[in-house]
ZAMARGU-4260 file (C-alpha; in steps of 0.2 Angstrom, whole numbers, plus 5000, padded with zeros to 4 digits):
<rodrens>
0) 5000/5000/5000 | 5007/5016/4997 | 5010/5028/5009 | 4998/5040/5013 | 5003/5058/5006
5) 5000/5076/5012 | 4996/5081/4994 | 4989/5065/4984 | 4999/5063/4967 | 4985/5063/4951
10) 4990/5057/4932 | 4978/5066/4919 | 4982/5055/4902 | 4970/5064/4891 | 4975/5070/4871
15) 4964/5087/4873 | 4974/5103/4880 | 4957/5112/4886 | 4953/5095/4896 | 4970/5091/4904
20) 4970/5110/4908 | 4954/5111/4916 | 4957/5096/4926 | 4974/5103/4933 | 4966/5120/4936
25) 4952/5109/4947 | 4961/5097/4955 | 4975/5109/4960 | 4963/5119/4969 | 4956/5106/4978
30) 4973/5100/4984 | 4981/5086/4972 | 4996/5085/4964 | 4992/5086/4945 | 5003/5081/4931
35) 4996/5078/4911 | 5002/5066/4897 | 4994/5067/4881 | 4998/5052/4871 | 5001/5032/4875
40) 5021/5033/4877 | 5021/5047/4888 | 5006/5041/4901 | 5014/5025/4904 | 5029/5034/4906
45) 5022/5046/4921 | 5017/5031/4929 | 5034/5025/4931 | 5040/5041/4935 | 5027/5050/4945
50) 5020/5037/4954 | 5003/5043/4956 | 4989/5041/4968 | 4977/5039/4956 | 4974/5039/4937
55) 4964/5048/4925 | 4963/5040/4909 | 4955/5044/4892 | 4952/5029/4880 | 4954/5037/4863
60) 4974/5043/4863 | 4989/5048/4849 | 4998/5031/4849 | 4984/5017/4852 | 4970/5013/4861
65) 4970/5020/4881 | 4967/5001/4886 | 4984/5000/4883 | 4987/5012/4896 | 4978/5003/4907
70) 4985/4987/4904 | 5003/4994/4906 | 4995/5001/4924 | 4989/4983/4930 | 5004/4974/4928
75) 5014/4987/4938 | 5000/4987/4952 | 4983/4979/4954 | 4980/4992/4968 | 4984/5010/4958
80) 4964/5017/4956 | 4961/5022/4936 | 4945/5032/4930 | 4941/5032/4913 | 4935/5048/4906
85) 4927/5044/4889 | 4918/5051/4876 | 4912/5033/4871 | 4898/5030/4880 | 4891/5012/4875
90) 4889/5002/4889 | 4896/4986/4880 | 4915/4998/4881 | 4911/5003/4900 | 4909/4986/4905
95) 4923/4980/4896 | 4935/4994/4903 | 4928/4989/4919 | 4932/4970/4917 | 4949/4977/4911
100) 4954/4983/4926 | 4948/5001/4927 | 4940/5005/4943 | 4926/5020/4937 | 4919/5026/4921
105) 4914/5045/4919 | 4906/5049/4902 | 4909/5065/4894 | 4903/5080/4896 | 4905/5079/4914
110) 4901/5087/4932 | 4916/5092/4940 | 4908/5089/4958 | 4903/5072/4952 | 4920/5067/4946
115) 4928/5076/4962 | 4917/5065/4972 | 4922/5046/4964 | 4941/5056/4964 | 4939/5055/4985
120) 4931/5039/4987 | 4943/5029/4978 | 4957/5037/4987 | 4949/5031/5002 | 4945/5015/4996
125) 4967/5014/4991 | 4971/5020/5010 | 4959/5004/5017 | 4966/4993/5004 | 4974/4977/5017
130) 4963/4981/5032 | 4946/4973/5034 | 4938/4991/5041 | 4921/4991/5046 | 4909/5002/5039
135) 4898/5014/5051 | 4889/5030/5047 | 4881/5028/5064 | 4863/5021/5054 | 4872/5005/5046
140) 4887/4994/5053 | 4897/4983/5041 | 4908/4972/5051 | 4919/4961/5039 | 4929/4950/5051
145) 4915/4948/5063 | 4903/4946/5048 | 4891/4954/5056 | 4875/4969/5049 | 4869/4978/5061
150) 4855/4993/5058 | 4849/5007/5070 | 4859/4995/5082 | 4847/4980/5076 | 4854/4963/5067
155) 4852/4961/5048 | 4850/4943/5045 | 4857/4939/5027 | 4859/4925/5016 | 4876/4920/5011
160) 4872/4926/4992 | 4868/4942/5001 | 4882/4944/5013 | 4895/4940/4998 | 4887/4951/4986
165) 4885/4966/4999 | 4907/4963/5004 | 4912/4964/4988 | 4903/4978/4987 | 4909/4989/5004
170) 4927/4980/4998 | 4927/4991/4985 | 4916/5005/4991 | 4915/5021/4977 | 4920/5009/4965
175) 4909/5003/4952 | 4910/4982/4953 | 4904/4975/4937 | 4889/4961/4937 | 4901/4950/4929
180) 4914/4952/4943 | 4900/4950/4955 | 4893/4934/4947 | 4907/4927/4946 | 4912/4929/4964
185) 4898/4924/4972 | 4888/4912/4960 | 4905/4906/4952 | 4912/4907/4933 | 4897/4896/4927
190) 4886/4910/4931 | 4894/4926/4925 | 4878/4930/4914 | 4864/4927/4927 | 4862/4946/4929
195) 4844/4940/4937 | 4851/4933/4951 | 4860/4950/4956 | 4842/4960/4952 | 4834/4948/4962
200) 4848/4951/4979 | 4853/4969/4977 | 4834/4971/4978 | 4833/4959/4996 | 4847/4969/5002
205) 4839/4985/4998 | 4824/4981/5008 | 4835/4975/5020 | 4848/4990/5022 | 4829/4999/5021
210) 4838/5009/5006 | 4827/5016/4993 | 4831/5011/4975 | 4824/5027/4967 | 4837/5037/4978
215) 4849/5025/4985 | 4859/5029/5000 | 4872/5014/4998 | 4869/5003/4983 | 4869/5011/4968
220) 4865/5005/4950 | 4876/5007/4935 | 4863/5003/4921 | 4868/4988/4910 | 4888/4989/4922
225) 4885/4984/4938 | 4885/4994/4956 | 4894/5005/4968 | 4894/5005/4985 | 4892/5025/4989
230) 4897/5023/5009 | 4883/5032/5013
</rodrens>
């Protein structure tokens, strides 16, 4: 895990000047460390060389596809968070960016306070990365090494399918887990395209967690991708 830094250390990849210059303009002000590359060669270089906190990544790049990028990223670390900022939004290319290792998807034209947000909770989710933390906003209690729910102090009694699907989930809370990751996990490879079975358990564990599905406070859907655990 890397050390935890006064100044997190952000790498915008992206081949437009006005976009890499309005996201160092933003992100400066809101106290990262911001440095650009503009083509294929020179992002994986700054990830040598810089070693970020955190990567923003566009797919469509001088010099080949940005899944080359990302693939140069995971086999230095599994760990090191990437959002892709795209143009494309197909949702048959965000799941498959997703599955590729890429740990969010923002489509543009985009909300700054929106992509600001994802930004922070992924650099939270890195700092937990090793320690199984619980998860309390003082409504809801996640205890992963007790393997306990507890809400408004009460017990939350889930089934196995619902327990495993709601850990993966707070494992990697503000990050979007795909319902092919998910299946996988849970149901096992044979299952991967049972995307049923997820609407059927995400829905038990909303009535559970009491979250409401038309504004969730924890679960969150990505349409046709899969679901985020928000943290409350």
């Amino acid at each position: 895990m890397k050390p935890v830094r006064d100044r997190p250390r952000i790498l915008v990849i992206d081949d437009e000047s006005a976009i890499r210059r309005f996201l160092r303009i933003s992100l400066s002000s809101q106290g990262y460390d911001v440095a650009e590359a503009r083509d294929v060669d020179s992002g994986i270089a700054q990830v040598d060389t810089m070693d970020p906190d955190l990567v923003v990544l566009d797919l469509g790049l001088p010099g080949g596809d940005g899944r080359r990028v990302l693939g140069a990223i995971r086999e230095r670390s599994a760990e090191l968070p990437v959002i892709i900022l795209s143009v494309r939004s197909d949702e048959g290319g965000k799941v498959d960016a997703l599955d590729a290792g890429a740990n969010d998807y923002v489509t543009k034209p985009f909300g700054l306070p929106e992509l600001l947000a994802r930004i922070r909770r992924l650099l939270r989710s890195e700092a937990g990365q090793g320690r199984a933390v619980p998860f309390d906003d003082g409504r809801l209690r996640i205890d992963p090494e007790a393997r306990t729910v507890t809400l408004q102090g009460g017990p939350v009694h889930l089934t196995r399918k619902e327990y495993g699907v709601l850990r993966i989930l707070v494992e990697h809370s503000g990050r979007v887990v795909t319902q092919r990751h998910l299946l996988q996990q849970v149901w096992g490879p044979a299952h991967a395209e049972r995307t049923h079975y997820l609407r059927i358990i995400v829905g038990r564990l909303r009535q559970k967690l009491g979250d409401d599905p038309t504004e969730p406070t924890y679960i969150v859907t990505e349409p046709a991708v899969g679901y985020r655990f928000t943290g409350g």
